[in-house]
PyMOL Python script that loads the backbone (N, CA, C, O; Angstrom):
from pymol import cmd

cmd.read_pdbstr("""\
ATOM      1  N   UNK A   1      14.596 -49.000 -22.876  1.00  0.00           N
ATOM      2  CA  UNK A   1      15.896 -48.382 -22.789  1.00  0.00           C
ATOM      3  C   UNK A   1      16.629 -48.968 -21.583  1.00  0.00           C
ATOM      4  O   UNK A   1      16.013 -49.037 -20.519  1.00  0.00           O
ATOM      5  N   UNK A   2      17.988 -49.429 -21.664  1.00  0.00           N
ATOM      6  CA  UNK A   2      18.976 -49.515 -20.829  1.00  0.00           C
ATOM      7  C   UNK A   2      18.588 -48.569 -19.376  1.00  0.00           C
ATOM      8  O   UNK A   2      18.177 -47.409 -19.345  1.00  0.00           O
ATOM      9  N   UNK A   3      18.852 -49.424 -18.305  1.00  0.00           N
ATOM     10  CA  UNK A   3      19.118 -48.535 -16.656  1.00  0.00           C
ATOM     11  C   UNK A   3      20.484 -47.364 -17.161  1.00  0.00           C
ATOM     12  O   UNK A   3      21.513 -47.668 -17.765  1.00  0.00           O
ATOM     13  N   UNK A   4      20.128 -46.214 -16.755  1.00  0.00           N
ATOM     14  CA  UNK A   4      21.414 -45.571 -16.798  1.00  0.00           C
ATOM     15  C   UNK A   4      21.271 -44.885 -18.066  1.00  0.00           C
ATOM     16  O   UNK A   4      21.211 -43.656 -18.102  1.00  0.00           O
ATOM     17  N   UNK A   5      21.225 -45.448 -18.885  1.00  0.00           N
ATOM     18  CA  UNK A   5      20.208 -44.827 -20.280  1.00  0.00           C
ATOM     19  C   UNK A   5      19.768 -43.722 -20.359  1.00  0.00           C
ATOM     20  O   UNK A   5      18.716 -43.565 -19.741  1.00  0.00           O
ATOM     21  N   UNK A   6      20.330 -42.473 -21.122  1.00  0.00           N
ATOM     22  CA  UNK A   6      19.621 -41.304 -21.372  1.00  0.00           C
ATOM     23  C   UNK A   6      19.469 -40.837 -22.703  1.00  0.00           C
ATOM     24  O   UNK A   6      20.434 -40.693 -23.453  1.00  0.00           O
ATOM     25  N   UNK A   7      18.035 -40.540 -23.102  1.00  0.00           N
ATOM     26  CA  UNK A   7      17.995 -39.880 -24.575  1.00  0.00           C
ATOM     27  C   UNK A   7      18.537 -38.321 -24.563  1.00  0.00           C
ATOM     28  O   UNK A   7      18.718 -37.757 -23.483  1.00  0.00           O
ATOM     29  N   UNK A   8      18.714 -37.847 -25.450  1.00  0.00           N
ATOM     30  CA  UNK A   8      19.022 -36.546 -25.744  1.00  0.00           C
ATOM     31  C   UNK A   8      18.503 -36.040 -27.313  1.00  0.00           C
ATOM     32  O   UNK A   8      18.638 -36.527 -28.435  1.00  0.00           O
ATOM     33  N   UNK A   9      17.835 -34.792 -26.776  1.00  0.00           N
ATOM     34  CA  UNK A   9      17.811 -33.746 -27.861  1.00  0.00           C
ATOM     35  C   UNK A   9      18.958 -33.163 -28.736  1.00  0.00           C
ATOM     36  O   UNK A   9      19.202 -31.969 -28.911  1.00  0.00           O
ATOM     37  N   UNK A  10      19.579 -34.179 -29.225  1.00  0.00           N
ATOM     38  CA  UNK A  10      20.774 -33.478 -29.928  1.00  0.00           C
ATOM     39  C   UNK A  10      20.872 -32.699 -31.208  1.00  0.00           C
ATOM     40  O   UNK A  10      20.380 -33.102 -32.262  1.00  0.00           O
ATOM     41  N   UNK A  11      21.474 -31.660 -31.087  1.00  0.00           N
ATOM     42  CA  UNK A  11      22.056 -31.135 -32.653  1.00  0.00           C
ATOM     43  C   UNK A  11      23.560 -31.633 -32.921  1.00  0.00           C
ATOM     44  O   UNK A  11      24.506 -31.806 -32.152  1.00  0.00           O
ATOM     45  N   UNK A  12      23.404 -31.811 -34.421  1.00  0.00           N
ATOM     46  CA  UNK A  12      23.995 -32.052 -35.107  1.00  0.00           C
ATOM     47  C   UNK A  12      24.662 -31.094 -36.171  1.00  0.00           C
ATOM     48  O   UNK A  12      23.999 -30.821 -37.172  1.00  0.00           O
ATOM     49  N   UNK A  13      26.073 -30.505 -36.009  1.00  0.00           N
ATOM     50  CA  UNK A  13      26.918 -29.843 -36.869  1.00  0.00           C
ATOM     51  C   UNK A  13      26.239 -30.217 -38.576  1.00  0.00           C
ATOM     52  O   UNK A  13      26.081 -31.425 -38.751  1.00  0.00           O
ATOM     53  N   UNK A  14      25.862 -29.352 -39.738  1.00  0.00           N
ATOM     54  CA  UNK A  14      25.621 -30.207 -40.978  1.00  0.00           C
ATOM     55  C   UNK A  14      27.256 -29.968 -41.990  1.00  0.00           C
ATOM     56  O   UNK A  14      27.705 -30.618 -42.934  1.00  0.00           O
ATOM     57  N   UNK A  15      27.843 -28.632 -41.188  1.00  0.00           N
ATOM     58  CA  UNK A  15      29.422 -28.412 -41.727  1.00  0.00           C
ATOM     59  C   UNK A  15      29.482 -27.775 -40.476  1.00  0.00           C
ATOM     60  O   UNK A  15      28.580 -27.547 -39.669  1.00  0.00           O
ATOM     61  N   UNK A  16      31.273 -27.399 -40.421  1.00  0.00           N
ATOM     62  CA  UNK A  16      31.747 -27.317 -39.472  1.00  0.00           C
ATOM     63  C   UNK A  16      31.670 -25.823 -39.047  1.00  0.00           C
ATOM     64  O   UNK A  16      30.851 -25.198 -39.721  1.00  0.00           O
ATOM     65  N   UNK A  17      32.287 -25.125 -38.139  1.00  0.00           N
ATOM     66  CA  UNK A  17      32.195 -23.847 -37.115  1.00  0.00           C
ATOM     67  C   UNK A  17      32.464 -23.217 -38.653  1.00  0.00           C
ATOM     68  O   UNK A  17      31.740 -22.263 -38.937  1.00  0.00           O
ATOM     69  N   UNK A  18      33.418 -23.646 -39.661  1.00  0.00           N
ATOM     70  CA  UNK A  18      33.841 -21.767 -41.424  1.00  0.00           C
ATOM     71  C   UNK A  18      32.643 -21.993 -41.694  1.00  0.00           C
ATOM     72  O   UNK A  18      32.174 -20.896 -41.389  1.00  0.00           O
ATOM     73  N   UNK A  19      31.631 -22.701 -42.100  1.00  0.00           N
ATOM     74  CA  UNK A  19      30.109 -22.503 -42.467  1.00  0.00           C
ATOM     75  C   UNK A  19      29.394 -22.151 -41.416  1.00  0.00           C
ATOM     76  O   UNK A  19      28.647 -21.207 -41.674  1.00  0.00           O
ATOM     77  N   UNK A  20      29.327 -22.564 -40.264  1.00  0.00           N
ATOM     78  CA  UNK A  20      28.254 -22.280 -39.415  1.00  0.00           C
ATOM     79  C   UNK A  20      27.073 -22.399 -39.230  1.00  0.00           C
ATOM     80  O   UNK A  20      26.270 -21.669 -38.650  1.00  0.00           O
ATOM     81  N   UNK A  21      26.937 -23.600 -39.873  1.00  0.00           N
ATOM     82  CA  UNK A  21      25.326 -24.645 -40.635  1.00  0.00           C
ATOM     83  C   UNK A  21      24.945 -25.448 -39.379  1.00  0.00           C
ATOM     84  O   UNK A  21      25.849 -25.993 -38.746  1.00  0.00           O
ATOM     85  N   UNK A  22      23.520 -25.569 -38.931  1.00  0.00           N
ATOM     86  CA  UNK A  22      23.384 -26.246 -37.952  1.00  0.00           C
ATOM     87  C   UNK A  22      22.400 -26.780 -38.056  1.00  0.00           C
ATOM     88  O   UNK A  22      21.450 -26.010 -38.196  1.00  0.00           O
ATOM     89  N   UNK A  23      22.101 -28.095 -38.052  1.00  0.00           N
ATOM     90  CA  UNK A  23      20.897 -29.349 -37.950  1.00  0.00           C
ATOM     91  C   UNK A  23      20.393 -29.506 -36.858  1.00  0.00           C
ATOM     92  O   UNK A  23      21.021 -30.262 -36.117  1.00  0.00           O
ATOM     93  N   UNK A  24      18.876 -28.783 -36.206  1.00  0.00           N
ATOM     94  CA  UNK A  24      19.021 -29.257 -35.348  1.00  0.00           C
ATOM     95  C   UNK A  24      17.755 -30.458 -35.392  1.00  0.00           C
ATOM     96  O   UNK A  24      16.966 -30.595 -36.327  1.00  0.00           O
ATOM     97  N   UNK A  25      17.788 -31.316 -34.073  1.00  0.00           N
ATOM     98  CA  UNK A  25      17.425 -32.170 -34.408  1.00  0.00           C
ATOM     99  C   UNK A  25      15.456 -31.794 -34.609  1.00  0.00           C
ATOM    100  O   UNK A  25      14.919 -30.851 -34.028  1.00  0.00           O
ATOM    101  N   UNK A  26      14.745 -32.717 -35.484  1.00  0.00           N
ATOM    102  CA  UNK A  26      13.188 -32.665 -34.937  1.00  0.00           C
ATOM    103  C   UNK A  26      12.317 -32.418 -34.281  1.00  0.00           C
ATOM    104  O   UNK A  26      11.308 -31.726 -34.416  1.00  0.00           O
ATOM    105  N   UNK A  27      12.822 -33.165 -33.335  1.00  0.00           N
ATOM    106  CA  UNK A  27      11.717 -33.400 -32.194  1.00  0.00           C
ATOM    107  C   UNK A  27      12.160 -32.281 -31.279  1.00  0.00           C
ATOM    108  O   UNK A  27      11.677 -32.202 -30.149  1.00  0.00           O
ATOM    109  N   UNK A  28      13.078 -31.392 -31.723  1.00  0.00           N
ATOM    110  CA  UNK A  28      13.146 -30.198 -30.914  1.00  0.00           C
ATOM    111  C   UNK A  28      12.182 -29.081 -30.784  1.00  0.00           C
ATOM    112  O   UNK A  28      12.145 -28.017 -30.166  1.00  0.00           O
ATOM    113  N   UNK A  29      11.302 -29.826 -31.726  1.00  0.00           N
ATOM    114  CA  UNK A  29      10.251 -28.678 -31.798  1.00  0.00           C
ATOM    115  C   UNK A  29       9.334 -28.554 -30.642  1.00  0.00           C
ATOM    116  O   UNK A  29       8.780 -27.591 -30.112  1.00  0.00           O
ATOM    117  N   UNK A  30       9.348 -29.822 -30.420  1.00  0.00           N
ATOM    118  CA  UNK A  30       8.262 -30.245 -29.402  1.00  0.00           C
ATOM    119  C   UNK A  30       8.732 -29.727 -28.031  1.00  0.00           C
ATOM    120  O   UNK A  30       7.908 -29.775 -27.118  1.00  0.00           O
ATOM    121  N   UNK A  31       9.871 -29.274 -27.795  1.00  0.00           N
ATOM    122  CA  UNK A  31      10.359 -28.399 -26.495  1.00  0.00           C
ATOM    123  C   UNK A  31       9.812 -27.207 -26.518  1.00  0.00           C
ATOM    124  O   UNK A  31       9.226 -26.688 -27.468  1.00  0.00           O
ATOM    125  N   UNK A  32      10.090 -26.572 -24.999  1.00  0.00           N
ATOM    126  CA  UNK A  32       9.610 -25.186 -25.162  1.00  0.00           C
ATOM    127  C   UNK A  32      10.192 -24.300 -25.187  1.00  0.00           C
ATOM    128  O   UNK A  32      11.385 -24.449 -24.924  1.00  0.00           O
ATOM    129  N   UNK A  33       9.792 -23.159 -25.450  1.00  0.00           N
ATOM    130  CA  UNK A  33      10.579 -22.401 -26.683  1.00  0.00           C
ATOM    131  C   UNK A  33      12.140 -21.541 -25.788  1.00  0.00           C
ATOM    132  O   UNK A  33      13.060 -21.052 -26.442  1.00  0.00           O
ATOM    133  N   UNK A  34      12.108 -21.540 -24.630  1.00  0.00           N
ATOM    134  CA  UNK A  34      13.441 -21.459 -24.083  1.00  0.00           C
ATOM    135  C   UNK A  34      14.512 -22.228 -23.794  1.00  0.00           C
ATOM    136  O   UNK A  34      15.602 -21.913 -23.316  1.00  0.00           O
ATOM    137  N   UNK A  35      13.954 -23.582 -24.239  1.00  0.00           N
ATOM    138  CA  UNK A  35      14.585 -25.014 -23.918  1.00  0.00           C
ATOM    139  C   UNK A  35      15.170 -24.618 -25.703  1.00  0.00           C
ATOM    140  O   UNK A  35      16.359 -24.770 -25.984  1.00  0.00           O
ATOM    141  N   UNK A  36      14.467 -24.272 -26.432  1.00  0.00           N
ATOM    142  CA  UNK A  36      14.798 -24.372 -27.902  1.00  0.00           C
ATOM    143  C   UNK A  36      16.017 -23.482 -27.901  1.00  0.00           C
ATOM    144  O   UNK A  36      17.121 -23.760 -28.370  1.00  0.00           O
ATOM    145  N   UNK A  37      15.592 -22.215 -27.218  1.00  0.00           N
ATOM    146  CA  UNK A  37      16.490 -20.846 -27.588  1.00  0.00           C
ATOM    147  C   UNK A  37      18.068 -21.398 -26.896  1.00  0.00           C
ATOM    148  O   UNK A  37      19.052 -21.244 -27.620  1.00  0.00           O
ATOM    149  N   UNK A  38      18.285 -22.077 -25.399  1.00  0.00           N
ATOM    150  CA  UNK A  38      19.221 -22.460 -24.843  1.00  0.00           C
ATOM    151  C   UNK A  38      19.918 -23.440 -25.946  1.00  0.00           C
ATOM    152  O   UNK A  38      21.125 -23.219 -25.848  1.00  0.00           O
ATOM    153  N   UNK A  39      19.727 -24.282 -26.805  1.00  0.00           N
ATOM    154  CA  UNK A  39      20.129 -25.154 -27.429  1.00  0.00           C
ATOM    155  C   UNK A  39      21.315 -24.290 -28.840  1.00  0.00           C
ATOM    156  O   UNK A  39      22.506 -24.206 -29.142  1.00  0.00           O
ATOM    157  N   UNK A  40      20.358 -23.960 -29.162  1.00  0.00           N
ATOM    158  CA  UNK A  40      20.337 -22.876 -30.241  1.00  0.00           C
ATOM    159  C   UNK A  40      21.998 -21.922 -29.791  1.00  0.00           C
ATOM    160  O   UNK A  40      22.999 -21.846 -30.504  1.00  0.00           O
ATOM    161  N   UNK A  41      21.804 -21.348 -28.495  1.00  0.00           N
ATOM    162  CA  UNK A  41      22.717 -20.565 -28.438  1.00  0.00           C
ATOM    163  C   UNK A  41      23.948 -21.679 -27.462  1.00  0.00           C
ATOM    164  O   UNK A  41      25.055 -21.237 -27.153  1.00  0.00           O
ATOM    165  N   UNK A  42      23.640 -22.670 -27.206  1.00  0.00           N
ATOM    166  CA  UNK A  42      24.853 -23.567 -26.766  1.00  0.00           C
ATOM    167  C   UNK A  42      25.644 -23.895 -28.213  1.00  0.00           C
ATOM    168  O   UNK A  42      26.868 -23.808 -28.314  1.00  0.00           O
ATOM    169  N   UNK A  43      24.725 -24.299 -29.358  1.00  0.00           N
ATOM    170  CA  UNK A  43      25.504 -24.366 -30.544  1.00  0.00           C
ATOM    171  C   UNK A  43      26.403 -23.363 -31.020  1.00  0.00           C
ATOM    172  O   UNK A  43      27.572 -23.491 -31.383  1.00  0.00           O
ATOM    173  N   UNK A  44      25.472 -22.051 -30.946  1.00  0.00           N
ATOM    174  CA  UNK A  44      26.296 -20.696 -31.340  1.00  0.00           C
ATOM    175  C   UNK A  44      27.727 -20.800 -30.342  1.00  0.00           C
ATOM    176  O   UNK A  44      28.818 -20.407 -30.754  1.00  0.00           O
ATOM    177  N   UNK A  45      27.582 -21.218 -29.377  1.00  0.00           N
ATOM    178  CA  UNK A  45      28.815 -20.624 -28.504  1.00  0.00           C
ATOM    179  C   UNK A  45      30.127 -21.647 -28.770  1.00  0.00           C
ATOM    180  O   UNK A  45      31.337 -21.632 -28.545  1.00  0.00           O
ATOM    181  N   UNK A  46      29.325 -22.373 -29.270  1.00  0.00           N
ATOM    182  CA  UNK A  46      30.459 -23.265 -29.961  1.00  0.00           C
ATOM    183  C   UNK A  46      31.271 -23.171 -31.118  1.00  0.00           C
ATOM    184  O   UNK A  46      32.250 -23.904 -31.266  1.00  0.00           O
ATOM    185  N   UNK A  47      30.845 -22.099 -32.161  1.00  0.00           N
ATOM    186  CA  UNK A  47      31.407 -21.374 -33.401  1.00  0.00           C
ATOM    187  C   UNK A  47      32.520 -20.672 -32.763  1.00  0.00           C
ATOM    188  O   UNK A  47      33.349 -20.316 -33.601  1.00  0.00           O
ATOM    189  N   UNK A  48      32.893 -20.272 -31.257  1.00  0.00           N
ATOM    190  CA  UNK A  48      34.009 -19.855 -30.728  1.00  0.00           C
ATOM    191  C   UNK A  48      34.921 -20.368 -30.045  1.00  0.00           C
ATOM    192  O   UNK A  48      36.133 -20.153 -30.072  1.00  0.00           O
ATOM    193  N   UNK A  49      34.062 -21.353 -29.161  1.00  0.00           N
ATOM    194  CA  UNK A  49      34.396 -21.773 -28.301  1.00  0.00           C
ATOM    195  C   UNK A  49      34.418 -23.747 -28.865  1.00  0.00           C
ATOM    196  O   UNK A  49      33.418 -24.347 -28.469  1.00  0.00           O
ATOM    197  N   UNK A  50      35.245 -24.451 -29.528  1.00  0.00           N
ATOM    198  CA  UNK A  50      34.841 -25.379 -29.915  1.00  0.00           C
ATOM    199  C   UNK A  50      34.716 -26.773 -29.334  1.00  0.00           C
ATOM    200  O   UNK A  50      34.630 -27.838 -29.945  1.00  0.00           O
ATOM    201  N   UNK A  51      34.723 -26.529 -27.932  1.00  0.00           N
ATOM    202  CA  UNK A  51      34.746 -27.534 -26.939  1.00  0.00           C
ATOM    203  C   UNK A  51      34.322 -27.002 -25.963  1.00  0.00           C
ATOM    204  O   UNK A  51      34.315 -25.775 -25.863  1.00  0.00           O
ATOM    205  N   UNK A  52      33.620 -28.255 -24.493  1.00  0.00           N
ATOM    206  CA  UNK A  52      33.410 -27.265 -23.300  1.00  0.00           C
ATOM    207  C   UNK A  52      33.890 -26.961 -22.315  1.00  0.00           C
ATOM    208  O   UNK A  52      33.586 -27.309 -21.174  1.00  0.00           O
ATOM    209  N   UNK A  53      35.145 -25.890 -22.870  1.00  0.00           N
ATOM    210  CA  UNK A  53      36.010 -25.527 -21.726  1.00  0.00           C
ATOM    211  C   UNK A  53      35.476 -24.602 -20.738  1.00  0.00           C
ATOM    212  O   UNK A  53      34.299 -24.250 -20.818  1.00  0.00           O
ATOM    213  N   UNK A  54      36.271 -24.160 -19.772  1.00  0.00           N
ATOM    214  CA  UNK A  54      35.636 -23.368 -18.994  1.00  0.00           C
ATOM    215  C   UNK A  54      35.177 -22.055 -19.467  1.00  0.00           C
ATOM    216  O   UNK A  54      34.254 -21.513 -18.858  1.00  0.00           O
ATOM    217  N   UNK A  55      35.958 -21.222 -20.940  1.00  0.00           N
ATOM    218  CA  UNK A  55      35.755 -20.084 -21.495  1.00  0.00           C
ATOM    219  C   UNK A  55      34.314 -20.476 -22.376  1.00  0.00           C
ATOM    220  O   UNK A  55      33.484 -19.597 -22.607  1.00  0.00           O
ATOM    221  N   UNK A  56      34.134 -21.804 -22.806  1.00  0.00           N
ATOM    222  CA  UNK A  56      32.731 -22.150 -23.122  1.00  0.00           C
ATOM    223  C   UNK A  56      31.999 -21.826 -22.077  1.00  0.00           C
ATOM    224  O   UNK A  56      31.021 -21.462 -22.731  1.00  0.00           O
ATOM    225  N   UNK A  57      31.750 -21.700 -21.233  1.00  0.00           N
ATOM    226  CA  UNK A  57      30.486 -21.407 -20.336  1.00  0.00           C
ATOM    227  C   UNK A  57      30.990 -20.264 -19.951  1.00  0.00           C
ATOM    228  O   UNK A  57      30.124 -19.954 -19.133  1.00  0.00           O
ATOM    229  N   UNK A  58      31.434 -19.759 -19.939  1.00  0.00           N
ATOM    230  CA  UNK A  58      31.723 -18.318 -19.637  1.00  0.00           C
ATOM    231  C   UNK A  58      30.759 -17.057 -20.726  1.00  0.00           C
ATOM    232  O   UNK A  58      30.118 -16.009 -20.649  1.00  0.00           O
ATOM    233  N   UNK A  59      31.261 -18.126 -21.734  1.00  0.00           N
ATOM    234  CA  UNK A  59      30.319 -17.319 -22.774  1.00  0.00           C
ATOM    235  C   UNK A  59      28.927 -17.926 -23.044  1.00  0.00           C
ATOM    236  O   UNK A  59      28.278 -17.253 -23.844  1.00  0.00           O
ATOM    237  N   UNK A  60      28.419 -18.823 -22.665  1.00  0.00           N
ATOM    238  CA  UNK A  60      27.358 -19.290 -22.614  1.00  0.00           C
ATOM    239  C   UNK A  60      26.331 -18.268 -21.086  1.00  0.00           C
ATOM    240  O   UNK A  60      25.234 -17.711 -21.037  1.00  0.00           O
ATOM    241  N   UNK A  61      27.495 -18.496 -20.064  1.00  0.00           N
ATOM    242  CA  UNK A  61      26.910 -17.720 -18.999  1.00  0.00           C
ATOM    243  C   UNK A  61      26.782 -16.258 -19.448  1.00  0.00           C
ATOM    244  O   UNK A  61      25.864 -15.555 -19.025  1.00  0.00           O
ATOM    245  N   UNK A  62      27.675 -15.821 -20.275  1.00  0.00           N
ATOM    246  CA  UNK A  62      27.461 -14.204 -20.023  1.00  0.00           C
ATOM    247  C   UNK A  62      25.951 -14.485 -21.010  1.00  0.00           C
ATOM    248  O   UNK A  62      24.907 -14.203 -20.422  1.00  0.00           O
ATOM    249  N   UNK A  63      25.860 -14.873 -22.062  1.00  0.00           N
ATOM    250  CA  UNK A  63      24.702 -14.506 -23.282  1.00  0.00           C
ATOM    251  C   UNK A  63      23.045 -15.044 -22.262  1.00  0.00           C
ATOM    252  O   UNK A  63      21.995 -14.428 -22.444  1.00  0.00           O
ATOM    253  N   UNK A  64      23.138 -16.240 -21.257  1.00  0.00           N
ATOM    254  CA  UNK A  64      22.166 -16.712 -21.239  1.00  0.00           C
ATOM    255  C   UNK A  64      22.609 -17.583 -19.435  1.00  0.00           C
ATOM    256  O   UNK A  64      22.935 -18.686 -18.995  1.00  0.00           O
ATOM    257  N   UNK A  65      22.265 -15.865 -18.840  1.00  0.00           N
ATOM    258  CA  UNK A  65      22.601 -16.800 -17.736  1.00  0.00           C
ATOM    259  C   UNK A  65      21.580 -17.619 -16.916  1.00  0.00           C
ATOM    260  O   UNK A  65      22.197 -18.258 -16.065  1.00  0.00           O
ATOM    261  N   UNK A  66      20.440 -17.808 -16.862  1.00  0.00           N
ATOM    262  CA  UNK A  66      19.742 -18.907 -16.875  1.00  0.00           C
ATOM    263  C   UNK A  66      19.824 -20.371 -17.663  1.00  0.00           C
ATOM    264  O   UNK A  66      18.827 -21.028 -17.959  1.00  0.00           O
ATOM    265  N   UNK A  67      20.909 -20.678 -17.889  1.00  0.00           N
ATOM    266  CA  UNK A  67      20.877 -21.770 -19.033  1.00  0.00           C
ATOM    267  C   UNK A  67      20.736 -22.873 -18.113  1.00  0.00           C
ATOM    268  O   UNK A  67      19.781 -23.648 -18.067  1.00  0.00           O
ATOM    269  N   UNK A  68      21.654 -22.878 -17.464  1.00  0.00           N
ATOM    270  CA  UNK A  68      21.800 -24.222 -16.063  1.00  0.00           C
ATOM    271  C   UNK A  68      20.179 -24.936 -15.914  1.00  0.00           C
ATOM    272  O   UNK A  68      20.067 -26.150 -16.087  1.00  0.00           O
ATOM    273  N   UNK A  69      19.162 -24.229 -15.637  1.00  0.00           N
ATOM    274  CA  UNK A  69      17.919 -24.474 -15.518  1.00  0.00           C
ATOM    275  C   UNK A  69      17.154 -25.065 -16.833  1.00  0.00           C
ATOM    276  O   UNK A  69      16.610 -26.169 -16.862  1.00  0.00           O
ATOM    277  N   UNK A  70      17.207 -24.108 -17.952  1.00  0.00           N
ATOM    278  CA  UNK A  70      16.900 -24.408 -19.380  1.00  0.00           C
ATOM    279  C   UNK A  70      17.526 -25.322 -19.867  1.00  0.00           C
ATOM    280  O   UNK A  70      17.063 -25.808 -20.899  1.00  0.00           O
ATOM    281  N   UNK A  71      18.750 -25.865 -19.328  1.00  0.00           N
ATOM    282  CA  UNK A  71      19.065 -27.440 -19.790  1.00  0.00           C
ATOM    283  C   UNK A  71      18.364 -28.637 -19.366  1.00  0.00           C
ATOM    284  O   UNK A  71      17.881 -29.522 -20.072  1.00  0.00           O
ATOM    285  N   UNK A  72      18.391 -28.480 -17.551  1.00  0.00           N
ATOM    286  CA  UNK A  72      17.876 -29.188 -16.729  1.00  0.00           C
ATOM    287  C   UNK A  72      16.606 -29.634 -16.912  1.00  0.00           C
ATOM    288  O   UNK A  72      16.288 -30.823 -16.879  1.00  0.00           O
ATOM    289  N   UNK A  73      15.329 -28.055 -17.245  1.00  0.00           N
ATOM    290  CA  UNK A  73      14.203 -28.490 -17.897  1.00  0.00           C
ATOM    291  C   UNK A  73      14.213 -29.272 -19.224  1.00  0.00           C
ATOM    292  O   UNK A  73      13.435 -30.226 -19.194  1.00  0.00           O
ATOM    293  N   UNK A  74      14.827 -29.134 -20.280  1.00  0.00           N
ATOM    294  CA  UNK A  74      15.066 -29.914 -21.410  1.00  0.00           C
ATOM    295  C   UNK A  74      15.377 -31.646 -20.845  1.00  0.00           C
ATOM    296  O   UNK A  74      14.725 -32.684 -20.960  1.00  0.00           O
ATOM    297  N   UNK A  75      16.639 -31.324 -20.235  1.00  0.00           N
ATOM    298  CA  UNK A  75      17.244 -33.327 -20.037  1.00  0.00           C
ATOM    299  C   UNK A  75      15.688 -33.626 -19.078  1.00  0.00           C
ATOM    300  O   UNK A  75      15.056 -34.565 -19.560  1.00  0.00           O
ATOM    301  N   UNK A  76      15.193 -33.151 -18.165  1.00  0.00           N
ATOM    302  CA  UNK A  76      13.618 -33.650 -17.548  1.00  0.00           C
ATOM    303  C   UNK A  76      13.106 -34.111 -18.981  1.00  0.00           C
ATOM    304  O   UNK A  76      13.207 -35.296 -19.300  1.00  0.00           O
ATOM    305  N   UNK A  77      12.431 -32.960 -20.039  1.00  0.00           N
ATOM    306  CA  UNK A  77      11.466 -33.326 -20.505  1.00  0.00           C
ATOM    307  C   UNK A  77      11.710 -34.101 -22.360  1.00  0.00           C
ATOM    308  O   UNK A  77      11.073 -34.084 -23.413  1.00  0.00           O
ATOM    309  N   UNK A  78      13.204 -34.786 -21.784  1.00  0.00           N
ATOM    310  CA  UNK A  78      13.680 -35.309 -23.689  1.00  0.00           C
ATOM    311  C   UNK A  78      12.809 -37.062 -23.709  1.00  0.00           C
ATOM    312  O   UNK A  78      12.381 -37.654 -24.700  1.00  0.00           O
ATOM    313  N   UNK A  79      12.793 -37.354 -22.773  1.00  0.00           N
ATOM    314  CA  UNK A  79      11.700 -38.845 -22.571  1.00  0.00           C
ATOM    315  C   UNK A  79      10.674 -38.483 -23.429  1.00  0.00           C
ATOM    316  O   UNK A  79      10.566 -38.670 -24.641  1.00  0.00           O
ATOM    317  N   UNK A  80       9.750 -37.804 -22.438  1.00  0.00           N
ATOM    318  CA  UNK A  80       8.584 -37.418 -22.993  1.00  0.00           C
ATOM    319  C   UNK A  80       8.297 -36.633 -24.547  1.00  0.00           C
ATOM    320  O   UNK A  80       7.287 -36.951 -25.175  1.00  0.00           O
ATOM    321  N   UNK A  81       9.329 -35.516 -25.145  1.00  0.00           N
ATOM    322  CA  UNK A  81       9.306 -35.169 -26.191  1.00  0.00           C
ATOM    323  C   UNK A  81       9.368 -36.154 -27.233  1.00  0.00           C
ATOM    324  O   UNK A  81       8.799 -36.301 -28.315  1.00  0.00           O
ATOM    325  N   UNK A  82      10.685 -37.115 -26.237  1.00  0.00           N
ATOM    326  CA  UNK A  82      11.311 -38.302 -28.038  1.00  0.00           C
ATOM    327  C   UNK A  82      10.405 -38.783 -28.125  1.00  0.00           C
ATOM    328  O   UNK A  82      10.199 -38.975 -29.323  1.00  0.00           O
ATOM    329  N   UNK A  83       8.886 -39.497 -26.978  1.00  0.00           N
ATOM    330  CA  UNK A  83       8.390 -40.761 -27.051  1.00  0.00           C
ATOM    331  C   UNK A  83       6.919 -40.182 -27.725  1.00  0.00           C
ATOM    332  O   UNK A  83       6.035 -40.977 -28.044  1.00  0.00           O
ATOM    333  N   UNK A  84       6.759 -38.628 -27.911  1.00  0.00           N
ATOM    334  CA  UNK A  84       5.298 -38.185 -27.818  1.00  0.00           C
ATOM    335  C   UNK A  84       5.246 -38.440 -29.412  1.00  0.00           C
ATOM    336  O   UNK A  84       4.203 -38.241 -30.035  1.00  0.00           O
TER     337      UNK A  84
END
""", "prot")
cmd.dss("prot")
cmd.show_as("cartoon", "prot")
cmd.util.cbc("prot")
cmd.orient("prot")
């Protein structure tokens, strides 16, 4: 991988916020299970909020205010998940 280079655990919309269908990716399994739940509800907060404005984390903060950390542990451990 490229210097500077970062993988990510991404989800993927499968239709948009009127369905509310969400793909997430695989190898998300292999996270742990609060790294999963933070993901999960960053998507949800996006069925309202459809960008990340500041009222996006507002509502991300009120539902899950530990997230800051539960991301941080996730972007640490997406190397090791993608490559295991």
């Amino acid at each position: 991988m490229a210097a500077g280079a970062h993988r990510r655990l991404c989800v993927s919309r499968l239709a948009g916020p009127v369905t509310g269908k969400l793909t997430l990716n695989p190898w998300l399994v292999k996270a742990p299970r609060d790294c999963i739940d933070y993901v999960i509800l960053h998507e949800l907060c996006h069925l309202k909020e459809h960008n990340h404005s500041p009222r996006f984390f507002k509502l991300l903060d009120r539902h899950m205010p530990a997230w800051r950390q539960r991301k941080a542990r996730l972007d640490e451990l997406a190397e090791i998940i993608l490559n295991a």
